[in-house]
NUZA-388037 format. One line per 4 residues: number of its first residue (from 1); their letters; for each residue y, z, x of C-alpha. Coordinates in steps of 0.001 Angstrom, whole numbers, plus 500000, padded with zeros to 6 digits. Example, Ala and Ser with C-alpha at 12.3 -4.5 7.8 and 13.67 -1.06 7.14 Angstrom:
BEGIN
1> AS> 495500 507800 512300 | 498940 507140 513670
***
This chain:
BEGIN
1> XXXX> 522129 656864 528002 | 524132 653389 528619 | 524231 652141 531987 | 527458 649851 533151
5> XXXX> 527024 648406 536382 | 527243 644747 538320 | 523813 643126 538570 | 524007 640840 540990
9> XXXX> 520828 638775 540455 | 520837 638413 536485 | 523777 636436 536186 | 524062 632671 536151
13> XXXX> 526195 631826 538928 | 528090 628068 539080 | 525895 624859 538988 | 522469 627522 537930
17> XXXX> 520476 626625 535325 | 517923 628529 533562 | 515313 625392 532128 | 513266 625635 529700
21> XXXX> 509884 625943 531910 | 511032 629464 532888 | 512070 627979 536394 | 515666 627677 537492
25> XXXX> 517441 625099 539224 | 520362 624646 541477 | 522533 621597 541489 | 524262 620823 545459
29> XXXX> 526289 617905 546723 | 526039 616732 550185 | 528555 615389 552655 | 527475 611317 551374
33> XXXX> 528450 612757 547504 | 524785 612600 547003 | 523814 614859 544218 | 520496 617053 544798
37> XXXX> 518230 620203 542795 | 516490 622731 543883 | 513937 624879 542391 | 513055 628623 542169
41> XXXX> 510461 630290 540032 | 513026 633635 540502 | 516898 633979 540035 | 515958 635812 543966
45> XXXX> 514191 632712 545234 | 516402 630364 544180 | 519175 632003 545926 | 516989 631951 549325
49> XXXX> 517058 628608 549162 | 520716 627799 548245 | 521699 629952 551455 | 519798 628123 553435
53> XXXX> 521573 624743 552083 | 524942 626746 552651 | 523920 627412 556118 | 522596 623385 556638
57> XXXX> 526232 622008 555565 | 527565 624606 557784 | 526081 622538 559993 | 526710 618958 558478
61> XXXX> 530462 620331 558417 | 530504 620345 561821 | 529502 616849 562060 | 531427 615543 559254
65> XXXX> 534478 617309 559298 | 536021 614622 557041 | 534269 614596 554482 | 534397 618324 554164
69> XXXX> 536029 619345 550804 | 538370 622488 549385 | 534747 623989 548005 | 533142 623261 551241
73> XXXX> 535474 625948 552721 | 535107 627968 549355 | 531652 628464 550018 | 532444 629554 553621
77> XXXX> 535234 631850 552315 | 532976 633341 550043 | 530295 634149 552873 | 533024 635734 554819
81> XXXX> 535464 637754 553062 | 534825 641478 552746 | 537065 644702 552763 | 538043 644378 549012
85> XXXX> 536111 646255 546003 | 533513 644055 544373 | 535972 643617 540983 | 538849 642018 542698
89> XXXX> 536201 639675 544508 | 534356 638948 541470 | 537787 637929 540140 | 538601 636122 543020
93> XXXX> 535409 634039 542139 | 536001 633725 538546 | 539818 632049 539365 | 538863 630176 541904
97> XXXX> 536117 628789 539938 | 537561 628248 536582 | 540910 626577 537914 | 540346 625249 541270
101> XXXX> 536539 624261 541507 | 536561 621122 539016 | 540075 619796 540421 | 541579 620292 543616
105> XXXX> 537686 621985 544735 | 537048 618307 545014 | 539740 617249 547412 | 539038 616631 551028
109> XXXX> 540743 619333 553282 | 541556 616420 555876 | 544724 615017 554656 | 545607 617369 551668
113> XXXX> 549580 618173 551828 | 552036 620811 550629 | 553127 618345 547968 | 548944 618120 546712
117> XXXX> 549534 621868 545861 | 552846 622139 544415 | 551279 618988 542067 | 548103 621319 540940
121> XXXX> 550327 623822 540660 | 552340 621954 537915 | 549132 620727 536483 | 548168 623943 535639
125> XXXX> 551201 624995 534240 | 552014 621396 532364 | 548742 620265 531348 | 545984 623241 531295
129> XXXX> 549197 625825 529695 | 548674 628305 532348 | 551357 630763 532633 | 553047 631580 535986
133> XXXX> 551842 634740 536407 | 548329 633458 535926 | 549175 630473 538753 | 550081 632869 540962
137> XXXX> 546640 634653 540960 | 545383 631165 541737 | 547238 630740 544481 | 545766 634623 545948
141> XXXX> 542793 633151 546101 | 543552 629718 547258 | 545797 630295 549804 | 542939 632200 551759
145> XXXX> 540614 629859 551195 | 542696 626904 552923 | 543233 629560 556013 | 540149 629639 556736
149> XXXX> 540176 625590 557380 | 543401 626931 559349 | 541475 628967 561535 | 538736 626676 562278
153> XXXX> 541057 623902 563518 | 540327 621362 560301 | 543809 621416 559344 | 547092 622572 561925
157> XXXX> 548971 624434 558485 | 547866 625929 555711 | 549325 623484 553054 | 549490 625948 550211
161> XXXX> 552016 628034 552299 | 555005 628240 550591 | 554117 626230 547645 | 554850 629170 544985
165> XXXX> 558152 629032 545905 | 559518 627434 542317 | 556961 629026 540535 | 558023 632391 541680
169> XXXX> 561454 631516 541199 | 560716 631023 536836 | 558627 634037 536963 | 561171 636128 538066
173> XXXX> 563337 634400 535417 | 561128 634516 532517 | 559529 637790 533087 | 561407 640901 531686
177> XXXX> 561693 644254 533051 | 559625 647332 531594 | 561176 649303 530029 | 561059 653034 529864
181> XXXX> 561324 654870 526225 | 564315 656859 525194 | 563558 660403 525027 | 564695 659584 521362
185> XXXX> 562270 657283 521081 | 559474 658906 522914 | 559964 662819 520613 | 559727 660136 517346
189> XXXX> 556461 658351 518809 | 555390 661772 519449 | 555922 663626 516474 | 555018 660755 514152
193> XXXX> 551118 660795 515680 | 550796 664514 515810 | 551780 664811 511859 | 549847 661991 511155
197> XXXX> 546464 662433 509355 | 545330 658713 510836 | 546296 658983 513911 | 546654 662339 515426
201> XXXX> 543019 662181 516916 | 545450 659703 519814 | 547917 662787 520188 | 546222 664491 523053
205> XXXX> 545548 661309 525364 | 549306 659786 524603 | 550398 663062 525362 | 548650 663663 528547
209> XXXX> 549937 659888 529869 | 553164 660959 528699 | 553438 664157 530645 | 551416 663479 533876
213> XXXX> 552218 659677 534607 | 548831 659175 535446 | 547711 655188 535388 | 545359 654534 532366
217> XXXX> 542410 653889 534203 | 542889 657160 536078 | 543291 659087 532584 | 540218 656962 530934
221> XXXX> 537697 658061 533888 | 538728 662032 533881 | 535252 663879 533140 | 535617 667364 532087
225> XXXX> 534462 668513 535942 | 537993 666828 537292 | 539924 669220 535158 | 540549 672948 536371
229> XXXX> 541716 674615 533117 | 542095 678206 534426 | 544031 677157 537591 | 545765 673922 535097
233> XXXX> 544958 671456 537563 | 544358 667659 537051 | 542158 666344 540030 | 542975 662870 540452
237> XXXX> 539880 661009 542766 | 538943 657807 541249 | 539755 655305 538494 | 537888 653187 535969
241> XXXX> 538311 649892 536135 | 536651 647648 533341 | 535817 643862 534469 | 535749 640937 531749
245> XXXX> 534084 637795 532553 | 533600 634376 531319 | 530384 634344 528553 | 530568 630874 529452
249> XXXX> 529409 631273 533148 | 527045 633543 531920 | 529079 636720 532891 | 529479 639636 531017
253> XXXX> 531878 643206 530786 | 530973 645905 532940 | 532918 648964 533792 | 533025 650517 537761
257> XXXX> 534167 653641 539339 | 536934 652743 542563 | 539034 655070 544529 | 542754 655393 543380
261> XXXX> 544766 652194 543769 | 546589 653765 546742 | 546101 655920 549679 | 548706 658689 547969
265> XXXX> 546678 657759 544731 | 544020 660985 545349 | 546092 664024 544331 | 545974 667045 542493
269> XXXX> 548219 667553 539778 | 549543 670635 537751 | 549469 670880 534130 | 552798 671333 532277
273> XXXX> 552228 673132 529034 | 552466 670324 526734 | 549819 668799 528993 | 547735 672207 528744
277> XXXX> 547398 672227 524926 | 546705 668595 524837 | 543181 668962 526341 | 542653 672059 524742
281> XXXX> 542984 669846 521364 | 540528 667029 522628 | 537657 669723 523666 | 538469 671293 520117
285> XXXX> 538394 667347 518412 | 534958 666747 520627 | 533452 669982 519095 | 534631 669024 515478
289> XXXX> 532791 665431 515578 | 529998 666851 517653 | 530699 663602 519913 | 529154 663619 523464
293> XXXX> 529392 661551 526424 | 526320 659051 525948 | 527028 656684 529162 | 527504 657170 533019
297> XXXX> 528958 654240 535160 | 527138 654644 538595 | 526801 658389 539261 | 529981 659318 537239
301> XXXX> 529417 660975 533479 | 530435 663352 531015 | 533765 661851 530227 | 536687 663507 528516
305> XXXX> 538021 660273 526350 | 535070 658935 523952 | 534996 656534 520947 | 532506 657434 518194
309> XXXX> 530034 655748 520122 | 530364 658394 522776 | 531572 655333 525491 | 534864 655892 527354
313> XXXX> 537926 654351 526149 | 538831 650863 527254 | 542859 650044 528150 | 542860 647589 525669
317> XXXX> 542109 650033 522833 | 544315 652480 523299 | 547283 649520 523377 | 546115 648548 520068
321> XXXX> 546578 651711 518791 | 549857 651943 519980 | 550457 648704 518300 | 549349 650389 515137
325> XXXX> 551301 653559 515068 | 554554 651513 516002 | 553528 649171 512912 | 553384 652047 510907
329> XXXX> 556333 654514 512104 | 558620 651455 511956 | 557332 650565 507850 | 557835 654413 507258
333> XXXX> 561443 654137 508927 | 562587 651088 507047 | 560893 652372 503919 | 563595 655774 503803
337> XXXX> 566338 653644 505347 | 566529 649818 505307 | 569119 649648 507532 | 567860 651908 510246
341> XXXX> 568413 651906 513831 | 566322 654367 514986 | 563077 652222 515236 | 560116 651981 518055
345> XXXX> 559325 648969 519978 | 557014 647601 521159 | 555417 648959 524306 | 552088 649433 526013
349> XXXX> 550348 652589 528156 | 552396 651037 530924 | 555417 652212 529019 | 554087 655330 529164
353> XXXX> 554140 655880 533290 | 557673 654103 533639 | 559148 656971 530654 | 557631 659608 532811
357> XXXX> 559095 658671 536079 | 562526 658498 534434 | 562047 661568 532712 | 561188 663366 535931
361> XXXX> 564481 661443 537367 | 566499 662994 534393 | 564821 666494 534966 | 566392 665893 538622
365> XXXX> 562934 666346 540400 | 563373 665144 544153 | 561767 661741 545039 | 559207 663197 547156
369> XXXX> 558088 664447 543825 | 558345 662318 541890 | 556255 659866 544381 | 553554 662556 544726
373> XXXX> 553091 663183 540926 | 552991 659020 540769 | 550663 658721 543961 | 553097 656170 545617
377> XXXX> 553696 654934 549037 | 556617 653046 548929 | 559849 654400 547996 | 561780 651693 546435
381> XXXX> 558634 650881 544059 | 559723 654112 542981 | 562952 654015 543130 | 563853 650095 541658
385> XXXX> 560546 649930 538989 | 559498 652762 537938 | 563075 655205 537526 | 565186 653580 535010
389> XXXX> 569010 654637 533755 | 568420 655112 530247 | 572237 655258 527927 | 571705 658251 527014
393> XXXX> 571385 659740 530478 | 574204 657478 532255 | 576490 658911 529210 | 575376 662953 530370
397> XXXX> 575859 661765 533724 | 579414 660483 532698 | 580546 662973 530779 | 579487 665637 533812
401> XXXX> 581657 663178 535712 | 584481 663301 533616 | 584291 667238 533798 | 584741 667266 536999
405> XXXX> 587791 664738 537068 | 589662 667003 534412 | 588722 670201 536532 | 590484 668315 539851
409> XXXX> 593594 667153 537709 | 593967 670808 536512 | 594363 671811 540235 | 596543 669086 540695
413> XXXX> 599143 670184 538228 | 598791 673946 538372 | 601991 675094 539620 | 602059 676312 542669
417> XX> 603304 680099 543053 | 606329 680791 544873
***
């Protein structure tokens, strides 16, 4: 059986080295710019060592607090934060030291302005091609690493407060709105996979995310024991969450088990029908190939959604196939009718959550609904991102409208009886 997991002491972390005598080293800077090593027969005793050089220009720091540098406090940062799930720090790490480390790491914190940041901030974007989005993770990270220098009186203001400001302004221009699918558009998706002989093996997890709204990496860690199929209820508990690193730094993919991305996230949901059949189908398609679950993440096994390798799913495969059966309904399409109109685009599982919520919007289900079935919080995340108006709705919506303003005139001119 495969094991995923994060193991912490047989991966190369930043300025490691494995040599060739079987030892590994450990390159450190001190407060002079004085390059040193250190030694370890073990990965483990290496690290003893570099915490107690961590813990020795704690001390320097204090002496020489300017010559102390943005990675100085990095280091500090990344003794002290806690309270997030070991993912988003290890991602934290991986930004930080991808983008920041090698440039404005090396800055000293006494002296570095608002207009330093804004500059890296354009560097990135200008010179390295980062997109804004991506600058804006950067500045997550970064921006709590300069409040710690904040909060222990090396600097008065956190210079990268702020600093986003223009950024944020062309992300909000560049970046387009999801859109939800047509329910014309979602019955053809539909209907084209399920009468398809290549793909209708994908009909019963696009139809599930279709018809419960759940996230994908709720869906993708499901395990048969979640499911309540004489009682048709979806227990909703945790979420998979698969975390790509660098090869480079000597990382590697591993998948983890986390709670739901909110508090409202744990919930239990019914099954419609539709949703019913569909795992009825994938227990019949697991039977057929004789395909079992043949890896756990952590304590968690005996997954619902396998690949022929009997692994779970991974996000990025199911949007490629979605890319696929687009491709292929829209060259089927064109192929009857050059000139048609009625084509897919192009969409990912995303999609797939945002058509639900406006389907359940159409179906007039009550917010407090709506936000359960979602496992939301905050009502205008609902309400402003996730509902849209589609045409053919506002049209219906019209057309009841107009009803009613014909009905009224009626009254209006009925004569009146003497």
């Amino acid at each position: 059986m495969l094991t995923y997991r994060n193991e912490g002491f047989n991966r190369l972390r930043k300025r490691e080295q494995a040599r060739t005598d079987g030892r590994y080293s450990f390159r450190w800077t001190d407060m002079n710019g004085k390059r040193h090593y250190i030694y370890g027969r073990t990965l483990e005793e290496l690290r003893w060592k570099e915490k107690e050089i961590e813990e020795q220009l704690g001390i320097d720091r204090k002496r020489n607090y300017w010559r102390i540098t943005v990675n100085d406090i990095y280091v500090l940062w990344k003794q002290l934060k806690r309270g997030i799930r070991n993912n988003t720090m290890d991602n934290y790490i991986y930004i930080y030291e991808k983008y920041v480390y090698d440039d404005l790491g090396m800055e000293h914190i006494v002296g570095l302005e608002k207009s330093d940041i804004r500059r890296f901030y354009n560097r990135l974007v200008d010179v390295r091609g980062l997109k804004a989005n991506t600058v804006d993770d950067v500045h997550t990270v970064l921006h709590q690493v300069l409040q710690i220098a904040v909060d222990d009186g090396y600097i008065r203001t956190n210079p990268s407060d702020c600093a986003m400001k223009e950024l944020k302004k062309e992300i909000a221009y560049n970046s387009r709105k999801v859109r939800a699918l047509t329910v014309n558009e979602q019955v053809n998706f539909m209907n084209f996979m399920k009468n398809s002989e290549l793909y209708s093996h994908w009909y019963p997890i696009f139809a599930i995310l279709l018809n419960t709204g759940l996230r994908s990496g709720e869906l993708l860690g499901l395990r048969w024991c979640d499911i309540d199929m004489d009682k048709r209820i979806i227990d909703i508990n945790h979420t998979l969450v698969r975390c790509d690193k660098s090869s480079d730094r000597g990382r590697k993919s591993y998948y983890d088990i986390n709670p739901p991305k909110t508090s409202a996230g744990i919930r239990k949901l019914p099954m419609t029908e539709l949703v019913y059949d569909a795992f009825k189908i994938q227990k019949e398609l697991r039977l057929q190939d004789k395909l079992e679950c043949k890896m756990s993440v952590g304590e968690y096994t005996d997954f619902i959604f396998l690949n022929k390798l009997g692994c779970v799913q991974s996000n990025a495969t199911l949007n490629k196939a979605i890319d696929r059966i687009v491709r292929d309904y829209n060259k089927a399409e064109q192929e009857l009718n050059p000139e048609s109109m009625n084509l897919l685009p192009h969409f990912s599982c995303h999609v797939l959550r945002h058509t639900f919520a406006t389907r359940m919007n159409e179906a007039k289900c009550g917010l407090r609904t709506r936000m359960a079935a979602l496992g939301q919080t905050d009502i205008m995340t609902n309400m402003q991102i996730y509902t849209d108006i589609t045409e053919e709705y506002m049209k219906e919506e019209f057309a009841t409208y107009e009803q009613l303003i014909k009905r009224m005139e009626e009254s209006l001119n009925k004569p009146t009886e003497t």
